[in-house]
C-alpha positions in Angstrom: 177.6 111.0 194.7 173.6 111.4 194.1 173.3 111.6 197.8 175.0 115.3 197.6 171.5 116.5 195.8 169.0 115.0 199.0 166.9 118.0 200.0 165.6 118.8 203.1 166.5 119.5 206.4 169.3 116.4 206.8 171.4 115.6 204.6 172.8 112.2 204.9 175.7 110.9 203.4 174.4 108.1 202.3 171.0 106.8 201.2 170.3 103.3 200.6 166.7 102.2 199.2 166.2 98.8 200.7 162.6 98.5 199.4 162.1 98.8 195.6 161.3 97.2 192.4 161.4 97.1 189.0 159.1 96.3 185.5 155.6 96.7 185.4 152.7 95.0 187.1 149.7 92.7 186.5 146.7 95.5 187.9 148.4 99.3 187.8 149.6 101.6 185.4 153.2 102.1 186.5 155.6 104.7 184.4 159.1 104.6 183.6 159.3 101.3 185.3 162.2 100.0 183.9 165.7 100.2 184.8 166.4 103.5 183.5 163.4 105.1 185.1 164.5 103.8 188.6 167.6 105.4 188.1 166.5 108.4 187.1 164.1 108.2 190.0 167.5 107.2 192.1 169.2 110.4 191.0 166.2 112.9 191.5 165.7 112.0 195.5 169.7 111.5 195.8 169.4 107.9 196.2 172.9 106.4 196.1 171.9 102.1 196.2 168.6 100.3 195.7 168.1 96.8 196.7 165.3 95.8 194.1 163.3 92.6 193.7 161.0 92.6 190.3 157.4 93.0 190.0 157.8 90.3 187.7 158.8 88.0 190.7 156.1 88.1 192.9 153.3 87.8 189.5 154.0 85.9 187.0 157.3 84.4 186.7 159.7 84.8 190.1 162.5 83.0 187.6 162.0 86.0 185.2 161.5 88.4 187.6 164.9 86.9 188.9 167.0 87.9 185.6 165.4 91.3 185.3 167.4 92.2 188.6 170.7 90.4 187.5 170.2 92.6 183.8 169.9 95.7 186.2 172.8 95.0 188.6 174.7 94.3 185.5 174.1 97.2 183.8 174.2 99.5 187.0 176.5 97.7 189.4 177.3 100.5 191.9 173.6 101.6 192.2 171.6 98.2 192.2 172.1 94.9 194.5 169.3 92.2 194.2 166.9 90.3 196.3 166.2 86.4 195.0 162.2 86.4 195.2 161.2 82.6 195.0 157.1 81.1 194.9 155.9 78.5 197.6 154.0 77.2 194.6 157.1 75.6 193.3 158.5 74.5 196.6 160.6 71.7 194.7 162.7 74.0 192.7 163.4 77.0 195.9 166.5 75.5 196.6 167.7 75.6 192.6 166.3 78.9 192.3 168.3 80.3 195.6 171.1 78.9 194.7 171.3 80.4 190.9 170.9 83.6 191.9 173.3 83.7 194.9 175.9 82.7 192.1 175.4 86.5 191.5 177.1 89.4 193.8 174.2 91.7 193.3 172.0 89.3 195.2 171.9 90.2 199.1 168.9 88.9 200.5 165.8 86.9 199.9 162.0 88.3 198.9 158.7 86.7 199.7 155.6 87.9 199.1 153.0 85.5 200.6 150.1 87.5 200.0 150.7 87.5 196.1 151.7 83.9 196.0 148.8 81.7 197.4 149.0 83.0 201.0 151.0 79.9 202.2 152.2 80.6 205.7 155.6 81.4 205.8 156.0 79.3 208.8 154.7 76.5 206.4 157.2 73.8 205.0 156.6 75.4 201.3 158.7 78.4 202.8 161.4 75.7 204.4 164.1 75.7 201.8 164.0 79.7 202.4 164.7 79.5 205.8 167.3 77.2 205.8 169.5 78.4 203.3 168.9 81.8 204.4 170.2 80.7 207.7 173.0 78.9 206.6 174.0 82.0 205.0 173.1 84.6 207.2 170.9 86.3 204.7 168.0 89.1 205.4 165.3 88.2 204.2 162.6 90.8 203.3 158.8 89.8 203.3 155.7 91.9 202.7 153.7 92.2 206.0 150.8 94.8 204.7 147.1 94.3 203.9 146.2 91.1 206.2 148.6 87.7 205.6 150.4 86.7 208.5 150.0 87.7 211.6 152.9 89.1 214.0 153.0 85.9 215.4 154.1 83.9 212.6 157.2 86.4 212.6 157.8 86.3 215.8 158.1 81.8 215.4 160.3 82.7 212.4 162.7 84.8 214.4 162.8 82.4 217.1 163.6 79.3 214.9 166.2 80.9 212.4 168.5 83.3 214.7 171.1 83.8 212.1 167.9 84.9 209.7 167.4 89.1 209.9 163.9 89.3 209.3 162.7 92.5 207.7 159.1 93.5 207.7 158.0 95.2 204.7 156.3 98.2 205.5 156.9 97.7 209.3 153.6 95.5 209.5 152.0 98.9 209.2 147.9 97.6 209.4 148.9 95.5 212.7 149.4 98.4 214.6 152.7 100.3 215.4 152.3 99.2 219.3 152.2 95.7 217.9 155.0 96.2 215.8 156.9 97.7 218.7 156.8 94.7 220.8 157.5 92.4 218.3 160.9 93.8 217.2 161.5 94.8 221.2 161.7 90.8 221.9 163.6 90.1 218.4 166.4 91.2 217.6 166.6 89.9 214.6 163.2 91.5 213.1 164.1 94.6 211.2 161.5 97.3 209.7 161.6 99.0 207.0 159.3 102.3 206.2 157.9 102.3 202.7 154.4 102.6 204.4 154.9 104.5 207.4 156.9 107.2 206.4 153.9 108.7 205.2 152.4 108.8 208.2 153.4 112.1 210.9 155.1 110.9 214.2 155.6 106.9 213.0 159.1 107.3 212.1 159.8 109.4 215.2 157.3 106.9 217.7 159.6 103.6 216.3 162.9 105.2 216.9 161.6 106.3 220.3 160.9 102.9 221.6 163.5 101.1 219.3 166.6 103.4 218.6 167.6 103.8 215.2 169.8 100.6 214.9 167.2 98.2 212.7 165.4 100.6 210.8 165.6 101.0 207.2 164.3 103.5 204.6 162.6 102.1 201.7 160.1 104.2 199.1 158.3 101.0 196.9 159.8 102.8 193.9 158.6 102.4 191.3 155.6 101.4 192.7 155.2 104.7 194.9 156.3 108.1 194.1 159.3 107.6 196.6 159.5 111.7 197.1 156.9 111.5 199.5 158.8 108.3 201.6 162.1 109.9 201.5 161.0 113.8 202.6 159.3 112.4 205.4 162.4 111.0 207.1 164.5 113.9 206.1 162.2 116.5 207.4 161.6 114.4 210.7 162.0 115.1 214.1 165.1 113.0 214.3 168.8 114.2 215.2 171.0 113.7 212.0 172.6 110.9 213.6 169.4 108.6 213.4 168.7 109.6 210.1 171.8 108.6 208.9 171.5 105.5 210.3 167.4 104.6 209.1 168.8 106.3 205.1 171.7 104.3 204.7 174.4 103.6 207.3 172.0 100.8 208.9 171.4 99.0 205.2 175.2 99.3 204.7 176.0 97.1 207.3 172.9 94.9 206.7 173.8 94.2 203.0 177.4 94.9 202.7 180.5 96.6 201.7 178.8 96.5 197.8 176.0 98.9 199.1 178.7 101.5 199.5 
């Protein structure tokens, strides 16, 4: 397994990428970002399973982006599963949209990026159709929560309508404050964070886990987006026992996104 090469001073058995992507984008030069060059990414850090959304998806076409993900989960089944993105500019057509892509196995959880699609609220009734299918399914549903957008407490009314939702905070709402953060996922238990962010920060990983535990945490590097070396050292070198690291690198997204993550 690629996880047998993970350097560093833990060695989990398992490492599951729940924050990645794939193609290029609008503004930066990214390399090797197709399918092959996450993959070889994958196998240089020791990453066993990424859950990818496309860059595509949250630009110019979520409906492309959409079919660049099923083309890598079919060429790659045992390393990629899929998040559906979907744009509140096209409200009308979510549903259609959700349902399409949850015709495929690889597809495990929604994405939304509000910041990059008009800054609706998510709260708002363009993000509706999200919710409710998501709950009806018990999906996660991943959104970016970095560089302003919606506050914590437009989460926290998110968690508190849609129960069966897990709501996971891209990079752990990382410019509202880890304190901030801290409360809002202590009185949520359906809000789940994951790292691509923090990681590169000393002491954040260990600070969560402190006031958290280990049990909704989940490693993610922004590959290709991010040189995910930098994400992935961090938690492996941490201060953690091997126990929570195994949990934040994979064991925690296993049971999040199922038996197919194995």
């Amino acid at each position: 397994m690629p996880s047998e090469t993970v350097p560093g001073r833990h060695r989990p058995p398992l490492v599951i990428d729940a924050h990645v992507h794939i193609g290029p984008f609008r503004n930066f030069h990214i390399p090797d970002n197709g399918i092959e060059g996450v993959v070889a990414a994958m196998d240089s850090l020791g990453v066993d399973v990424s859950v990818m959304s496309a860059h595509a998806s949250i630009s110019a076409d979520y409906t492309i982006g959409n079919d660049i993900v099923i083309d890598a989960a079919t060429r790659f089944p045992s390393r990629i599963l899929g998040y559906c993105a979907v744009n509140p500019n096209y409200a009308d057509s979510m549903a259609d949209e959700l349902e399409r892509c949850f015709e495929h196995a690889a597809f495990r959880g929604i994405k939304l990026h509000p910041e990059l699609h008009g800054n609706h609220a998510l709260d708002s009734r363009q993000y509706s159709a999200v919710w409710e299918f998501a709950s009806r399914r018990r999906l996660p549903v991943l959104s970016h929560s970095f560089f302003a957008g919606d506050g914590l407490d437009v989460f926290a009314r998110i968690a508190e309508s849609y129960p069966d939702v897990q709501l996971i905070l891209g990079h752990a709402g990382q410019d509202f404050g880890i304190d901030s953060v801290i409360d809002l996922a202590a009185g949520h238990e359906n809000i789940w964070l994951d790292l691509c962010g923090p990681l590169s920060l000393d002491g954040a990983v260990e600070k969560l886990v402190h006031a958290l535990g280990p049990g909704r945490i989940l490693f993610g590097s922004d590959l290709p987006f991010c040189d995910g070396a930098l994400q992935l050292g961090t938690l492996l070198y941490s201060r953690l026992d091997p126990s929570q690291v195994e949990a934040i690198a994979g064991k925690n997204a296993l049971g999040l996104f199922g038996e197919a993550a194995a």
